[in-house]
C-alpha positions as CSV (number, residue, x, y, z in Angstrom):
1,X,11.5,5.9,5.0
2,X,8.2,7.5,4.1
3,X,6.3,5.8,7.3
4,X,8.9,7.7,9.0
5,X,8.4,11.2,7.0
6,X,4.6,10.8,8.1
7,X,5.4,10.4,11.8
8,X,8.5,13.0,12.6
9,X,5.9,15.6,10.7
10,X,2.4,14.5,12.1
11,X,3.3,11.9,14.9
12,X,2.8,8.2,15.5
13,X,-1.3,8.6,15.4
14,X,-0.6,9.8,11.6
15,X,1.2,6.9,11.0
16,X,-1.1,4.0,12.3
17,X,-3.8,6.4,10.6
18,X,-2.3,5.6,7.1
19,X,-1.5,1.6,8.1
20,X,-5.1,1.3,9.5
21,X,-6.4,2.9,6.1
22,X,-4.8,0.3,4.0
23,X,-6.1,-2.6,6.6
24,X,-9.6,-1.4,6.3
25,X,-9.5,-0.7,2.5
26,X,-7.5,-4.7,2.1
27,X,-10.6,-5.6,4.7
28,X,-13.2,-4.2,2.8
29,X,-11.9,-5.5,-0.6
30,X,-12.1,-8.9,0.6
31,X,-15.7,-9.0,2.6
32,X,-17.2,-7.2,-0.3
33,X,-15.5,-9.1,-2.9
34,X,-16.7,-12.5,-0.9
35,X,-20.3,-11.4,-0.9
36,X,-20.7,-9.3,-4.3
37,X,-17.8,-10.2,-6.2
38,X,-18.6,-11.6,-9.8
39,X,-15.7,-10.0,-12.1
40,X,-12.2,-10.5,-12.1
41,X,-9.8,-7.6,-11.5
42,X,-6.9,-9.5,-12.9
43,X,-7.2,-13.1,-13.8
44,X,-4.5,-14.1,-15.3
45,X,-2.5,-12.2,-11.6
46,X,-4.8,-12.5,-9.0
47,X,-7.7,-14.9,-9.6
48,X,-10.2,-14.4,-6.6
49,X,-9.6,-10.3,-6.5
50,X,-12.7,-8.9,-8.1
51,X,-13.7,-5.8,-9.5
52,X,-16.1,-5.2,-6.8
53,X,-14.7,-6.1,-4.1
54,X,-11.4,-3.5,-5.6
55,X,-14.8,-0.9,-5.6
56,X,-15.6,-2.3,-2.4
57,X,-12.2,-0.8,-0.9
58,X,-12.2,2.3,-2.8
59,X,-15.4,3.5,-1.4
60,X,-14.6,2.4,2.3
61,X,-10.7,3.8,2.3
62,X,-11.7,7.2,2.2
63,X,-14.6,7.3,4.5
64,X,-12.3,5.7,7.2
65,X,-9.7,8.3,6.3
66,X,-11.9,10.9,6.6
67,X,-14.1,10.0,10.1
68,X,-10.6,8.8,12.0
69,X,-8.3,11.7,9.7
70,X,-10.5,14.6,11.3
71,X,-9.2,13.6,14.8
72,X,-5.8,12.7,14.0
73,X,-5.2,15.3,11.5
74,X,-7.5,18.1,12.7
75,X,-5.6,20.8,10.5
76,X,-6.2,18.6,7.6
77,X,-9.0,19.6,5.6
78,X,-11.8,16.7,4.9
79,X,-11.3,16.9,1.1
80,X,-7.8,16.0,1.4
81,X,-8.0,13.1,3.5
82,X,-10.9,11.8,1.0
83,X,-8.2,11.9,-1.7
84,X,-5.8,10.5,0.6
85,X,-7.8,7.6,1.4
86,X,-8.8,7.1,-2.3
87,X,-5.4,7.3,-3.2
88,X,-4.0,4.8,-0.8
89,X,-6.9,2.0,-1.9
90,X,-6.0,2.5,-5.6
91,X,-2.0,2.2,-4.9
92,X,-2.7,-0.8,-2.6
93,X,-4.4,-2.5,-5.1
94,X,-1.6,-2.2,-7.1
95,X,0.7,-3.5,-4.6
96,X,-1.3,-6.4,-4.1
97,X,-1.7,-7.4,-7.8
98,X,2.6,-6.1,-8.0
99,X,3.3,-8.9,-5.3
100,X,0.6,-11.8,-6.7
101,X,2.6,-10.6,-10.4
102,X,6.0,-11.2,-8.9
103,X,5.0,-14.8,-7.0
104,X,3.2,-16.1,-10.4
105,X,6.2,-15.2,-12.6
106,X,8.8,-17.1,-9.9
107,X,6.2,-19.7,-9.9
108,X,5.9,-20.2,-6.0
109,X,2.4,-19.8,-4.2
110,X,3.3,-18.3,-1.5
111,X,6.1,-16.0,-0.8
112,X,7.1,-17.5,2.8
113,X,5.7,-19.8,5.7
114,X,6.5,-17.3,8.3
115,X,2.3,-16.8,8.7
116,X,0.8,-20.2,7.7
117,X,-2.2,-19.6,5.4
118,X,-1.6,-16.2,4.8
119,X,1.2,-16.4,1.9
120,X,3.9,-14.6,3.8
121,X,4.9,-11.5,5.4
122,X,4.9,-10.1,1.7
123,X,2.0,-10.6,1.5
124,X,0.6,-8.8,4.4
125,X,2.3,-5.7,4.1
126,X,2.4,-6.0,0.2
127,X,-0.4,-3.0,-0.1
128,X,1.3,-0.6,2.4
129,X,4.3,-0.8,0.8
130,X,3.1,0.8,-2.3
131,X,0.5,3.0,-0.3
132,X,3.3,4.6,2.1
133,X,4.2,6.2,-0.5
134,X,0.9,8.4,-0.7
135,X,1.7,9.4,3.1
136,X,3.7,12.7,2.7
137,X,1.0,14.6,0.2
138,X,-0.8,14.4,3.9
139,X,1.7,17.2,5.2
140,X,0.9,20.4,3.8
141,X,4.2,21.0,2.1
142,X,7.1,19.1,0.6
143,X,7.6,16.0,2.7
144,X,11.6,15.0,3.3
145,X,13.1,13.1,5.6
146,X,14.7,14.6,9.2
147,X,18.5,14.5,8.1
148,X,19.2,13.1,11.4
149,X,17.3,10.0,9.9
150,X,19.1,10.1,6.0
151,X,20.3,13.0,4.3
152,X,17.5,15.4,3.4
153,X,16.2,14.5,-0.1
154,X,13.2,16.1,-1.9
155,X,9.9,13.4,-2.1
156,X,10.4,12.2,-5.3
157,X,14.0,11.1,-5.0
158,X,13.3,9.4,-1.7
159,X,10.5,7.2,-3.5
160,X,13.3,6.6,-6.6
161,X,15.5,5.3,-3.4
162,X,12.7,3.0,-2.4
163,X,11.8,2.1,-5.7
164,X,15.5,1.0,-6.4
165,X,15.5,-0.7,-2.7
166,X,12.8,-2.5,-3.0
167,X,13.6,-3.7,-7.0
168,X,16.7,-4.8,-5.4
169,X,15.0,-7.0,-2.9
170,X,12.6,-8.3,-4.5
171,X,14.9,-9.8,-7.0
172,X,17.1,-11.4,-4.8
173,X,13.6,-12.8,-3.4
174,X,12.6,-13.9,-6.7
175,X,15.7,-14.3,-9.4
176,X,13.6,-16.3,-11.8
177,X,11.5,-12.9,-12.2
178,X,14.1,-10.9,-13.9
179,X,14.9,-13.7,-16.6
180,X,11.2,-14.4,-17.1
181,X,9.5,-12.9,-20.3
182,X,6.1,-12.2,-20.2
């Protein structure tokens, strides 16, 4: 939905833009949190993410956003992709620790086999689903979808669509979640 907001209003280079951002910042978060990381982010969620390396991705998102953004983006000013890129690290992280939250409640490890060693497709695109939705405040006015794609909805009840989707989903994925208390 959102991915395709960012691409009918800036085109497909927008699009990988904001994918790329999220695999640079997931990227940086793990190389730096391998060679500097000391403190847990989340323990009791996500054991081997660290505070630095999370710091790690934060800095690095918005300098990639920035250096690639001014070429894809060129009406874009350079302040705004910084924010965009600092905003897509943060919500990523989230996404990450959301998806490690939901597999350690249904007690599984990894949340498929379809990518041996790499816990799952939710677990690769865990971080862009939360950091689509920072996409749109790219475009330089309200973002909404074409309504050849879906019928045209203002940003924040597309994301309360999504939201609901993806609540849906993931508790069919995981039923043991919903009955869990924490």
């Amino acid at each position: 939905g959102l991915l395709t907001a960012v691409h009918v209003r800036h085109g497909h280079w927008a699009t990988i833009l904001l994918m790329a951002t999220v695999v640079v910042s997931d990227s940086a978060q793990y190389y730096t949190g391998r060679a500097f990381g000391r403190r847990p982010l989340a323990p009791a969620i996500s054991p081997k993410k660290t505070i630095e390396g999370a710091v790690g991705g934060v800095i690095l998102a918005p300098i990639f956003m920035v250096f690639l953004g001014l070429r894809v983006l060129p009406g874009v000013p350079w302040t705004s992709l910084a924010v965009a890129g600092l905003a897509i690290a943060i919500v990523g992280i989230c996404g990450d620790l959301f998806e490690s939250r939901l597999k350690r409640v249904a007690g599984v490890k990894d949340s498929a086999a379809i990518i041996p060693g790499h816990g799952g497709m939710l677990d690769r695109v865990d971080a862009l689903l939360f950091a689509m939705q920072t996409g749109p405040p790219l475009c330089n006015r309200p973002c909404v979808m074409p309504s050849a794609l879906t019928p045209t909805l203002p940003l924040h009840r597309l994301a309360k669509h999504l939201f609901m989707w993806a609540s849906h989903r993931a508790a069919q994925a995981y039923p043991k979640a919903l009955n869990a208390t924490t």
